[in-house]
N, C-alpha and C positions, 0 to 999 in steps of 0.2 A: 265217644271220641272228642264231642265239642270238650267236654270237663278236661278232658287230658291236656287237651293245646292251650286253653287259659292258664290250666293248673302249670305247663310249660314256662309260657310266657311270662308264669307271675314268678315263678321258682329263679326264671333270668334276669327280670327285674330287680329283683332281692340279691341277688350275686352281684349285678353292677351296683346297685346301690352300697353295700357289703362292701364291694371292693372299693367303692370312691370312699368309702371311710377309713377303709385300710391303709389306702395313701396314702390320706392326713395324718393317720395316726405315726405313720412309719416319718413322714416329713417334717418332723418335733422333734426329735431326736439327731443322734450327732454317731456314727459309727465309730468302734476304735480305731478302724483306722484313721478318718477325718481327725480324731484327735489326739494320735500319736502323731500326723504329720505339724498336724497346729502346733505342738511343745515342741516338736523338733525344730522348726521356723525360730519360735519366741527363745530356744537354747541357743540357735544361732544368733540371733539379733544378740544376745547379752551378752557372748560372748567379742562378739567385734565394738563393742557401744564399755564395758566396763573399763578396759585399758585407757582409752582417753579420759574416763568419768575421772580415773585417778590420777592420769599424769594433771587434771585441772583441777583436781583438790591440793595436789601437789605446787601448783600455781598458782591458788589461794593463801596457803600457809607460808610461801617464799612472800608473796607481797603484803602478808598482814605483821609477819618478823620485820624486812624491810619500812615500813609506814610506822610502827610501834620504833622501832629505833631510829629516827629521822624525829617524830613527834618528842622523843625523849630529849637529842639534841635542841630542838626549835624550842622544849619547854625552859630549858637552860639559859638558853638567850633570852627568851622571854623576863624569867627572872632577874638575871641580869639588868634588863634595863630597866623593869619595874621599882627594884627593891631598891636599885641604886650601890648594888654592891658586886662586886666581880663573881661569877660561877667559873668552877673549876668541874670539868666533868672527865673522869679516869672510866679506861677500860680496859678490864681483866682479861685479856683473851683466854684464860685459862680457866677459866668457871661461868663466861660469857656474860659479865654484868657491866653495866655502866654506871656511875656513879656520879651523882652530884653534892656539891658541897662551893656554901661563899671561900673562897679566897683567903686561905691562912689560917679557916676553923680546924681542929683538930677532929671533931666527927665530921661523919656523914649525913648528908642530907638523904634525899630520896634515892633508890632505885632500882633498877629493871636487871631483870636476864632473862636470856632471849635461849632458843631453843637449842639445847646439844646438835639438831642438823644441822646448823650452819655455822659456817667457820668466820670470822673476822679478823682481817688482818689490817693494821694502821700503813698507811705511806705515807711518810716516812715513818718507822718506827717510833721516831720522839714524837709522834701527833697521837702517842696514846692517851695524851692529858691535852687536853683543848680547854684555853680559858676565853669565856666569855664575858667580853669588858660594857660597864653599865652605859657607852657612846655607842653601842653597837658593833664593836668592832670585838676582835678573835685572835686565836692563835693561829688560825687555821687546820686543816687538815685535810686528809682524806682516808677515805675507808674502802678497803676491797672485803665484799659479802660474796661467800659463794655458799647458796640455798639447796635444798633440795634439785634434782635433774640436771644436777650442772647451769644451773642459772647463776649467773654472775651478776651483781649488781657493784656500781661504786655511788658511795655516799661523798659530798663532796662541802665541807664547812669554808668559805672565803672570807680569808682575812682579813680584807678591808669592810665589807658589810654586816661579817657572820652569818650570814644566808645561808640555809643545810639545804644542800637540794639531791635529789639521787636519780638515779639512770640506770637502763638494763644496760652491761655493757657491750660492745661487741664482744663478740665470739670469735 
């Protein structure tokens, strides 16, 4: 009987030990379910987190259009007073280009076009041609940009300094 109660006690031994290994082994691991709920959580976060990720990509490309045609203006003037000769800078609303050229050359100089999203409209109309005089001084203008999201911008050329400065507009 002594051998049976050892033999006992060593067989229970072995089964706790046995089982505290079983535990670890089962505690490394990740059940389907814990990881169908984990993908369901990280489907929901991407779902609420990608519409703002775009409306602010969408708000990148309205301000890199805007800063690119404000920079094209300001390079204008620039020339202007450098070169010592008058810029004349036209825009095509219709193919969305800007153009530069001195004052009474028959070609053109440099230029840009800007992205079929966004529309440009001059005010007044005759401010589609803005010249840039070598004193610093303009024809004036002004420009209404409306960008991707209904973002409105006005670009704003003054005619006494030529300064291009631009603005989100109000809404």
């Amino acid at each position: 009987m002594p051998i049976s109660a050892s033999n006992s006690w060593s067989d229970t031994h072995k089964r706790r030990r046995l089982g505290a290994v079983d535990a670890t082994v089962s505690a490394r691991g990740f059940t389907l379910i814990e990881l169908a709920v984990t993908l369901m959580v990280l489907a929901i976060c991407a779902a609420l987190i990608a519409p703002s990720v775009g409306r602010g990509l969408d708000g990148l490309r309205s301000r890199a259009e805007i800063s690119g045609f404000v920079g094209f203006l300001r390079a204008a003037r620039e020339q202007a007073v450098t070169r010592g000769l008058a810029q004349v800078v036209r825009l095509d609303p219709d193919t969305l280009t800007l153009v530069i050229s001195p004052e009474g050359a028959p070609s053109a100089g440099a230029s840009r076009s800007f992205s079929y999203l966004i529309r440009i409209e001059a005010d007044p109309p005759a401010a589609r041609t803005i010249t840039f005089q070598p004193q610093g001084l303009s024809s004036g203008g002004r420009f209404h940009i409306l960008a991707p999201g209904e973002r409105r911008y006005v670009v704003t050329v003054d005619p006494l300094t030529g300064r291009v400065a631009s603005r989100l507009a109000d809404s």
